[in-house]
Structures are given as structure tokens and as C-alpha cells.
ROVO-564303 format. One line per 2 residues: number of its first residue (from 1); for each residue x, y, z of C-alpha. Coordinates in pm, 1 decimal, always signed. Example, Ala and Ser with C-alpha at 12.3 -4.5 7.8 and 13.67 -1.06 7.14 Angstrom:
<recs>
1) +1230.0,-450.0,+780.0; +1367.0,-106.0,+714.0
</recs>
This chain:
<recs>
1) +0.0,+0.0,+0.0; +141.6,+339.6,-97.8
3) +75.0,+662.5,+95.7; +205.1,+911.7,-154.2
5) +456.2,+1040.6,+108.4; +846.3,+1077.2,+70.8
7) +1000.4,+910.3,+323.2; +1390.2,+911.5,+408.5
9) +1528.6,+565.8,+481.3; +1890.7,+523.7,+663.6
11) +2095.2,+269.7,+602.4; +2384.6,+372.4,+852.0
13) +2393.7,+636.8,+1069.1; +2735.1,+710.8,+1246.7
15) +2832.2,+938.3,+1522.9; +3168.5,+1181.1,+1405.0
17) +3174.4,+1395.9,+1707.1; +2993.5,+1639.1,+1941.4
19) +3030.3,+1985.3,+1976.0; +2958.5,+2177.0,+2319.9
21) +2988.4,+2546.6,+2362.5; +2693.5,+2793.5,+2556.8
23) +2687.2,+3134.1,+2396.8; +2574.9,+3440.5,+2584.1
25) +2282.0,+3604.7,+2525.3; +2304.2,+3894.0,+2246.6
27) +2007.4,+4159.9,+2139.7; +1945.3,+4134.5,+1806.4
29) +1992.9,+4486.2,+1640.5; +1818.4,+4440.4,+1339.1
31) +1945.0,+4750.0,+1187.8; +2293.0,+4674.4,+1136.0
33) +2502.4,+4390.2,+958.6; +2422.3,+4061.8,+1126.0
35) +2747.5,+3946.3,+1295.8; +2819.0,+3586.4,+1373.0
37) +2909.2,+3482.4,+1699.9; +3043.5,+3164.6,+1741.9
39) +3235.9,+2943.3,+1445.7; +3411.7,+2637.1,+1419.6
41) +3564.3,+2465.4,+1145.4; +3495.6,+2064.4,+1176.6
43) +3732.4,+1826.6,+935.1; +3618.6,+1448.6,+904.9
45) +3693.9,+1167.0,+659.0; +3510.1,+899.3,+464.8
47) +3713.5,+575.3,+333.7; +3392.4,+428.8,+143.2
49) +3230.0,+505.4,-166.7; +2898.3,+617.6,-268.2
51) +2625.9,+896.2,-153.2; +2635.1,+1034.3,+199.2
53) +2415.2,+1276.7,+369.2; +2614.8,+1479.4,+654.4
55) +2385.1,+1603.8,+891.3; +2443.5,+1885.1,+1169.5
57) +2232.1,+1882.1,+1481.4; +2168.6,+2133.4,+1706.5
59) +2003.3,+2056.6,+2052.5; +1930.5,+2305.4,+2348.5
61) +2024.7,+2074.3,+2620.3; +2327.8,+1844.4,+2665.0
63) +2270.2,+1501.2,+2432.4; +2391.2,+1131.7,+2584.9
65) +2736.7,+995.1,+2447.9; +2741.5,+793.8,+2159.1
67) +3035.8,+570.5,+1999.4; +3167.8,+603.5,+1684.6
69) +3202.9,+288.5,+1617.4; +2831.4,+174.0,+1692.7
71) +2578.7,+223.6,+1348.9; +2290.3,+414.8,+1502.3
73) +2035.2,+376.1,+1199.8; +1734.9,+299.4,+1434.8
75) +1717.4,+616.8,+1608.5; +1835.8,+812.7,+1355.5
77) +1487.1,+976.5,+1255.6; +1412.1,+1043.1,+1616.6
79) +1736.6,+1205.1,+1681.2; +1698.7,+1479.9,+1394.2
81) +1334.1,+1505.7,+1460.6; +1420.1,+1594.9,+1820.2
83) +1688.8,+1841.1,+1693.7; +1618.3,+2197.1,+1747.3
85) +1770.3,+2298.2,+1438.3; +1957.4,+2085.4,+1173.1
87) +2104.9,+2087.2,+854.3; +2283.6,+1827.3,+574.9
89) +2529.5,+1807.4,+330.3; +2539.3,+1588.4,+39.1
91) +2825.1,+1444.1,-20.8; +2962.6,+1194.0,-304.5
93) +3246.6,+970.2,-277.1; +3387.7,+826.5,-562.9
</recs>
């Protein structure tokens, strides 16, 4: 039975690392040039081939551990649906 609906199906999903910082509060001054306040540049490496999505979560509170080396496929919908903000890249790997 089909329900006409996209739906996203992982395969693998694999912890690279975690991020935690806690930025103070800044107003917002809509009148000038927005100015970021917090960067970081994050390098990681893939030794297989094929299509990847690279996905960035961002969560308000403080998330469990997780292991790199453990494939986390069956929560991965829940854990971006439960993210307060994310965002992907697609990558290819030939």
C-alpha cells in the first residue's frame, strides 16, 4: 500500500563527534550587519564510496554519548526530529 509520502530511509547512521559550547545572550539589532558569533571549522573523513548525507544537529540541552564505532540507523529519525535545528550536506564519494 502506498501513501504518496516521501520518506527518508537510513541505512547507517554514524556518530563523528559532538560539539559543546553555551553562547551568551546577544540583542538582536536588526538595523545593522548581522554578525556571527560563534564558528568552528569541523574536518572528518570517509574511506567508502557512494552517496552520503552529513547532517548537523543542534540541541538546546546536553545530548547522551554515543560511539563512533556503533551504526545508530534505528534512532536516527528520532534524533533529527528531536533536533532543534539541523542541517545536511550531500556528499559523493567516488
Amino acid at each position: 500500500m502506498s501513501t504518496n509520502e516521501n520518506e527518508t530511509i537510513y541505512n547507517h547512521m554514524y556518530y563523528i563527534d559532538k560539539i559543546q559550547t553555551r553562547l551568551n545572550h546577544t540583542p538582536i539589532d536588526i538595523e545593522n550587519t548581522w554578525k556571527p558569533q560563534w564558528e568552528y571549522n569541523q574536518t572528518f573523513s570517509i574511506d567508502k564510496k557512494g552517496n552520503f548525507k552529513l547532517a548537523f544537529l543542534l540541541f538546546k540541552e546536553t545530548t547522551e554519548e554515543y560511539n563512533k564505532n556503533i551504526d545508530y540507523k534505528e534512532i536516527a529519525k528520532e534524533k533529527i526530529n528531536n533536533s532543534y535545528r539541523d542541517t545536511h550536506l550531500w556528499i559523493q564519494v567516488k
